[in-house]
Legacy VTK file of the C-alpha trace (Angstrom):
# vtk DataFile Version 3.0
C-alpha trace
ASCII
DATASET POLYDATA
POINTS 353 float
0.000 0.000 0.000
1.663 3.411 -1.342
1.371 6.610 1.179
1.396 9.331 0.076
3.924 11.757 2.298
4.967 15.504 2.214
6.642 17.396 4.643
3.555 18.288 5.993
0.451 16.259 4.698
0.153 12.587 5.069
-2.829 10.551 3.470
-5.337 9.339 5.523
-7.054 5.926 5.187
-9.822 3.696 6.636
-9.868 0.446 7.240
-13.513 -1.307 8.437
-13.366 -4.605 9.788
-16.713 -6.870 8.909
-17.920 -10.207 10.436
-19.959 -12.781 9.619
-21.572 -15.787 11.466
-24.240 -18.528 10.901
-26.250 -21.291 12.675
-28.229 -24.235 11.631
-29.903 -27.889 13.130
-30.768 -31.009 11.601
-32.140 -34.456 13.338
-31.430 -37.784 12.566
-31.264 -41.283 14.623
-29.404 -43.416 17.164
-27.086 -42.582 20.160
-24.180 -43.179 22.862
-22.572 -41.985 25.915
-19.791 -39.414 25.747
-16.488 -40.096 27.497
-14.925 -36.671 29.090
-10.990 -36.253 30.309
-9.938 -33.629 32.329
-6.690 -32.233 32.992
-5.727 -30.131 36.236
-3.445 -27.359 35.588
-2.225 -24.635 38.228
-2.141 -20.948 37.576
0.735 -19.324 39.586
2.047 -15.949 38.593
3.801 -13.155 40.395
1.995 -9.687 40.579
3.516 -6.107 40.002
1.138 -3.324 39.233
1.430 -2.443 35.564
1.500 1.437 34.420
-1.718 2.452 33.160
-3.662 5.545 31.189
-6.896 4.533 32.317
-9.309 4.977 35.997
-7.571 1.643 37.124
-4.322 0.216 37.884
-3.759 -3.588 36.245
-2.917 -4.465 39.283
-3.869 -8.841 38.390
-1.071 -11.755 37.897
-2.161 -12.277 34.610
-1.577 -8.473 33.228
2.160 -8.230 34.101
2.997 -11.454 32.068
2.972 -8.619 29.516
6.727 -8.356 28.356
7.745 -10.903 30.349
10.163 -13.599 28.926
9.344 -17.038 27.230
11.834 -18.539 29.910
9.871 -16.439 32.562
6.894 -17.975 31.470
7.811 -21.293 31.619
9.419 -21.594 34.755
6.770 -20.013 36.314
3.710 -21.912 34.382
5.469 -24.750 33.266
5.692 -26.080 29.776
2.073 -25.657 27.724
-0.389 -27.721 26.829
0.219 -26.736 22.918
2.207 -24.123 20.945
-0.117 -22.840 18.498
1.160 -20.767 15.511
-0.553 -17.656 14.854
-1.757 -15.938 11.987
0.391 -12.889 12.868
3.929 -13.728 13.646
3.830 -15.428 17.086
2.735 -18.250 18.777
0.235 -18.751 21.232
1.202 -20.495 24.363
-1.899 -22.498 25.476
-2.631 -22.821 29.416
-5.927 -24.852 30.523
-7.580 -27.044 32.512
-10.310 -28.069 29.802
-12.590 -26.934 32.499
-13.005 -23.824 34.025
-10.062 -21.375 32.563
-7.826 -21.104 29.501
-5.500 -18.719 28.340
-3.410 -18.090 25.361
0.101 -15.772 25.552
1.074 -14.779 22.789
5.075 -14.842 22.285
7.125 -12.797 19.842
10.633 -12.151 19.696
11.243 -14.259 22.784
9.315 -12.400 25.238
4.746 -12.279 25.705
3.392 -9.688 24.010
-0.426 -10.644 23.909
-2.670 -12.697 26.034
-6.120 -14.173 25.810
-7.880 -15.408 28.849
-11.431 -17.043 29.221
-12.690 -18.865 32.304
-13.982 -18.209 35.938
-10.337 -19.251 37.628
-8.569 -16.509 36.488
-6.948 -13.390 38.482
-7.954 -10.736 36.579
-8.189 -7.724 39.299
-9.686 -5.237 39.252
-12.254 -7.189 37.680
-13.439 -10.668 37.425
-15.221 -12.754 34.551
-18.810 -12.086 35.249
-18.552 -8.907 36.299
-21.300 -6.367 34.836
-20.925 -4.149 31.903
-22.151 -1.801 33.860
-19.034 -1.934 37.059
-16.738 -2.156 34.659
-17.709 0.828 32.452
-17.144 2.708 35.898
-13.665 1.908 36.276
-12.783 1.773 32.953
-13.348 4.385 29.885
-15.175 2.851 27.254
-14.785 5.291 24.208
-15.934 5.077 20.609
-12.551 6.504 19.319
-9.239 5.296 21.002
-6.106 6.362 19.745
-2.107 5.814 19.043
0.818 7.917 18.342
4.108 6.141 17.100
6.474 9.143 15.964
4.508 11.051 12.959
2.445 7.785 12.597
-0.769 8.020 14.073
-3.949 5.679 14.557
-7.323 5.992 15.399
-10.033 2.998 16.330
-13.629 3.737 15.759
-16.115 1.757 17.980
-19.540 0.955 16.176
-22.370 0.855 18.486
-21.811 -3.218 18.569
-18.330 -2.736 19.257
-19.062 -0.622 22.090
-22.025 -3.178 23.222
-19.467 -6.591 22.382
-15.901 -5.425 22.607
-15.406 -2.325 23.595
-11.551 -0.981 23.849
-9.238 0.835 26.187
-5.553 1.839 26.092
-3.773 1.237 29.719
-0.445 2.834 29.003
1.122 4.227 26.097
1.044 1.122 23.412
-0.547 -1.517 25.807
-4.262 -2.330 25.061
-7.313 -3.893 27.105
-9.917 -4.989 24.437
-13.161 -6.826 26.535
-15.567 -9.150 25.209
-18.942 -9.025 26.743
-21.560 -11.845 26.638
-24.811 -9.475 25.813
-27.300 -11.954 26.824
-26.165 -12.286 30.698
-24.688 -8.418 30.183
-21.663 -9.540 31.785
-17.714 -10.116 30.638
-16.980 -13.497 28.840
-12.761 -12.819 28.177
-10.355 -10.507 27.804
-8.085 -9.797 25.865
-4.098 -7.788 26.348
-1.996 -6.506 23.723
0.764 -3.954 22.651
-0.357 -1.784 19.549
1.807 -3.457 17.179
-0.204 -6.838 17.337
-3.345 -4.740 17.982
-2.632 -3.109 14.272
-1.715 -5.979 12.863
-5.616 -7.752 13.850
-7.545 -4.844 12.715
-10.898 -5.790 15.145
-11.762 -2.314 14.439
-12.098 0.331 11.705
-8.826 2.251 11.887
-8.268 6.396 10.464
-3.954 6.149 9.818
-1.642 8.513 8.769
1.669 6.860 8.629
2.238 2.611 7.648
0.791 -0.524 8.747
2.392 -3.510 9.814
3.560 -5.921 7.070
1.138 -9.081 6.998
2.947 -11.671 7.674
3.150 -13.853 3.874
2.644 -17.688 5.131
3.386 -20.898 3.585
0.567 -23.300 3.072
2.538 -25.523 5.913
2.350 -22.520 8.028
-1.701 -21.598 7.139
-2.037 -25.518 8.023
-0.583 -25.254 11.481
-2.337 -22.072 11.980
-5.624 -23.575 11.263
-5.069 -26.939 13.040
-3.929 -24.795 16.209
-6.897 -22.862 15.842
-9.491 -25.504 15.676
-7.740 -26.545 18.807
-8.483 -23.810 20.744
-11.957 -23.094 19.107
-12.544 -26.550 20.634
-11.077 -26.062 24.123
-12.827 -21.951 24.548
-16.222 -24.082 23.605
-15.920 -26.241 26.765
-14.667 -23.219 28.989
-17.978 -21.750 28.164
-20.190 -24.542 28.408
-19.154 -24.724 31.763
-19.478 -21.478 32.600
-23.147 -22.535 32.221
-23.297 -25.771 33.606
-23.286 -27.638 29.986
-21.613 -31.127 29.823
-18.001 -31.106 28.150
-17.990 -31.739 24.357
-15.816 -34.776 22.480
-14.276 -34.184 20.118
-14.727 -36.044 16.994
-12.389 -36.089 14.134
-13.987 -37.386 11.255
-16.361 -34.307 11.677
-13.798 -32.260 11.755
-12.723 -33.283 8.859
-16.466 -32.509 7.049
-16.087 -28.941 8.593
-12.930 -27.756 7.729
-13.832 -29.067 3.481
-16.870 -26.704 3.936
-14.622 -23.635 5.666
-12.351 -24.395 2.756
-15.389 -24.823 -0.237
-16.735 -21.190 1.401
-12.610 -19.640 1.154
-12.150 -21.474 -2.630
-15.713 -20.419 -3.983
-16.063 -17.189 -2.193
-19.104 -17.618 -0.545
-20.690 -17.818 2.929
-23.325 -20.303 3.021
-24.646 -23.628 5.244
-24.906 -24.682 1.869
-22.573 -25.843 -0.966
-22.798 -24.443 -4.328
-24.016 -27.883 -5.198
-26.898 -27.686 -2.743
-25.430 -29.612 -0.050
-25.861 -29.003 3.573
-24.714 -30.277 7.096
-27.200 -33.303 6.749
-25.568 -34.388 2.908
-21.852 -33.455 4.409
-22.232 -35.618 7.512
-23.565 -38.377 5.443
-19.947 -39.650 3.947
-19.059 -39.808 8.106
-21.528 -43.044 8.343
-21.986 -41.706 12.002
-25.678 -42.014 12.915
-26.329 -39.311 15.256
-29.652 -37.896 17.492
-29.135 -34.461 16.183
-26.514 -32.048 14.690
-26.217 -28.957 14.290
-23.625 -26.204 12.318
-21.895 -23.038 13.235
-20.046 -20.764 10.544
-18.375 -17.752 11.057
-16.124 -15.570 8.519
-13.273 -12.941 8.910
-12.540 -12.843 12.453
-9.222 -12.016 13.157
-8.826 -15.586 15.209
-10.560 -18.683 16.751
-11.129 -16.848 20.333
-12.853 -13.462 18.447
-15.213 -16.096 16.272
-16.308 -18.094 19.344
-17.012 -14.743 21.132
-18.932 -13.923 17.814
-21.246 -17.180 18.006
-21.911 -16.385 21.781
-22.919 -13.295 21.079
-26.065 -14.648 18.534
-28.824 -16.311 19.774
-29.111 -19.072 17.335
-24.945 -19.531 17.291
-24.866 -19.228 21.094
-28.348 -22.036 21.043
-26.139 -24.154 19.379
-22.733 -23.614 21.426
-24.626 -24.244 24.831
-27.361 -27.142 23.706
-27.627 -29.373 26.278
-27.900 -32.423 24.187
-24.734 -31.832 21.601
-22.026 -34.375 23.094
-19.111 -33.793 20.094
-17.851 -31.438 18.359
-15.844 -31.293 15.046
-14.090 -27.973 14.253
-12.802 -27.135 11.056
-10.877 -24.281 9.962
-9.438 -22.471 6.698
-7.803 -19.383 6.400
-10.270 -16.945 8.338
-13.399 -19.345 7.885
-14.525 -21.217 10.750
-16.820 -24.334 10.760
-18.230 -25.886 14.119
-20.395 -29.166 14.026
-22.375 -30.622 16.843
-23.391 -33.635 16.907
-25.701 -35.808 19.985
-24.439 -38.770 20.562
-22.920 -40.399 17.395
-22.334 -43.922 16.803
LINES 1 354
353 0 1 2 3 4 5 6 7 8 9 10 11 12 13 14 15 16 17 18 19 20 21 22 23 24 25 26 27 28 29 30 31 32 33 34 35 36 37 38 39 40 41 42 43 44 45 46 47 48 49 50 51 52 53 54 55 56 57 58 59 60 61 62 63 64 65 66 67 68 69 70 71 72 73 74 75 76 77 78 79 80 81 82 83 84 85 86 87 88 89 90 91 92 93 94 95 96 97 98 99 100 101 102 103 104 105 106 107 108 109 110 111 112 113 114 115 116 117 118 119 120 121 122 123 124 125 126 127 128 129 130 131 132 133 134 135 136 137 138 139 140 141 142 143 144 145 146 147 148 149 150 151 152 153 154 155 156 157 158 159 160 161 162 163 164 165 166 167 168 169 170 171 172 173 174 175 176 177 178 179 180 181 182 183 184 185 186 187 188 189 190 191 192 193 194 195 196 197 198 199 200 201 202 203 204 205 206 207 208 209 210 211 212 213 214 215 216 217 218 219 220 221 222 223 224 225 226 227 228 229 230 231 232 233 234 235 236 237 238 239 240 241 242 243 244 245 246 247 248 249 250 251 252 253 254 255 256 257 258 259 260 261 262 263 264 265 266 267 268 269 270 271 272 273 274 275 276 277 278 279 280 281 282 283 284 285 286 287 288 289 290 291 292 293 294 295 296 297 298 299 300 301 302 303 304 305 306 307 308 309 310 311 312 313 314 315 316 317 318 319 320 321 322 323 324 325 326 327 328 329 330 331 332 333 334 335 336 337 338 339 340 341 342 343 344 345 346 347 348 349 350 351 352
């Protein structure tokens, strides 16, 4: 992308981020018992208050991981459960006990510059997961423009009204950045979200006004894009079961052979440019799940399109009543998740055989 530059006048641009997501059930037959392993993982983290720009000091463990090193990291956390690559240079450090928390850090250049976290055992002070939209809008300043100055380069992210509702943003120091994802059927926080403005640039969540250049998207090999979208499915599966918790839902199996149907419909919808339950051919979930020769009580289909990653999509589906029906359905025992590129397939299924 050419900028155009004078001594004085630099050109500005917008960029408007756009989302899509989809739900749909079918029925069939039959049934079985689901089989669920946990694992038990300790969070243990050392707490120094972090500098902030906003009402309130990050005063949590998990905030002040936040430049820390990879070797820091793991000799306080201990190795992870999986190294996911990203789409955007680093690689996601997965911590969870497949029950009640999970959190990705996201290391670059040897040290964490990012972090996800979902789940009610986390240390997130001044705040906690659950807490209302409405206490944390009084500590922090939710704003519809929030902006960054690097040198001459400058940025500004514009809040729609949704934004504001789902994912509001604030800056806590000078390049450091708090984005929150609200569930807006309980009206209460779901996960958060840390990271520095370089990484925050490079996702685009938001429409950004520039004047100055943009990170470099990072060119990947189709090795890469496959562990990308592997790791991604991964952690689409694992943020499912955090939530379903959250509410008291039995854990979800996974189920390989329908992941396999959903990532060849995430990749038909990248190939054929389209976003559809159904093929171009006319197939849908029933017709895909057919070549499994699993017979099944009931299945059902999520779909989401250009989210920046897995844990913005599955905040996406929560945040739609017929995605979030489908996410949280009592009767749904496994779960096949399928990903390409920035296209993101769930199926559910009830007891397949």
């Amino acid at each position: 992308m050419r900028i155009l530059r004078s001594l004085v006048l630099l050109t500005i641009i917008i960029i408007t981020a756009f989302y899509w997501v989809e739900q749909s059930e079918w029925k069939e037959q039959e049934k079985v018992d689901s089989v669920v392993v946990e694992k038990n993982l300790m969070l243990q983290t050392k707490s120094t208050p972090v500098h902030t720009a906003s009402k309130q000091v990050l005063r949590s463990d998990l905030y002040q991981w936040i430049g820390k090193t990879a070797e820091e990291l793991a000799s306080e956390m201990g190795e992870p459960v999986r190294k996911d690559l990203s789409a955007y240079d680093y690689i996601w450090w997965v911590y969870t006990n497949e029950k009640d928390y999970y959190i990705q850090f996201g290391i670059e250049d040897g040290a964490v510059q990012t972090i996800y976290a979902v789940g009610e055992g986390l240390s997130l002070e001044p705040i906690q997961i659950g807490t209302t939209y409405e206490s944390i809008r009084e500590e922090f300043p939710f704003e519809k423009e929030v902006s960054y100055t690097d040198g001459y380069a400058t940025y500004t992210f514009r809040m729609t009204e949704e934004d504001m509702i789902q994912r509001p943003l604030v800056k806590v120091s000078d390049d450091l950045f708090l984005q929150f994802y609200f569930d807006t059927f309980t009206n209460e926080l779901s996960s958060v979200r840390l990271m520095d403005a370089d990484i925050l640039l490079r996702h685009q969540p938001y429409e950004v006004v520039y004047r100055g250049p943009l990170p470099d998207k990072p060119e990947l090999t189709e090795n890469e894009w496959s562990q990308v979208e592997r790791g991604m499915e991964q952690q689409i599966f694992n943020i499912s079961n955090v939530l379903r918790n959250r509410f008291d839902k039995s854990a979800l199996e996974w189920e390989e052979d329908v992941s396999d149907v959903a990532y060849q419909h995430s990749k038909d919808m990248n190939d054929n440019n389209y976003f559809s339950h159904y093929s171009l051919n006319g197939d849908g979930l029933k017709e895909r799940l057919a070549i499994t020769g699993l017979f099944y009580i009931s299945a059902g289909e999520n779909i989401a399109a250009q989210y920046p990653d897995a844990p913005a999509a599955v905040e996406g589906w929560l945040n739609s009543d017929g995605h979030r029906e489908a996410l949280l359905q009592e009767e749904y025992t496994h779960l096949g998740v399928g990903v390409y590129r920035f296209y993101y397939t769930q199926n559910f299924l009830a007891n397949p055989i």
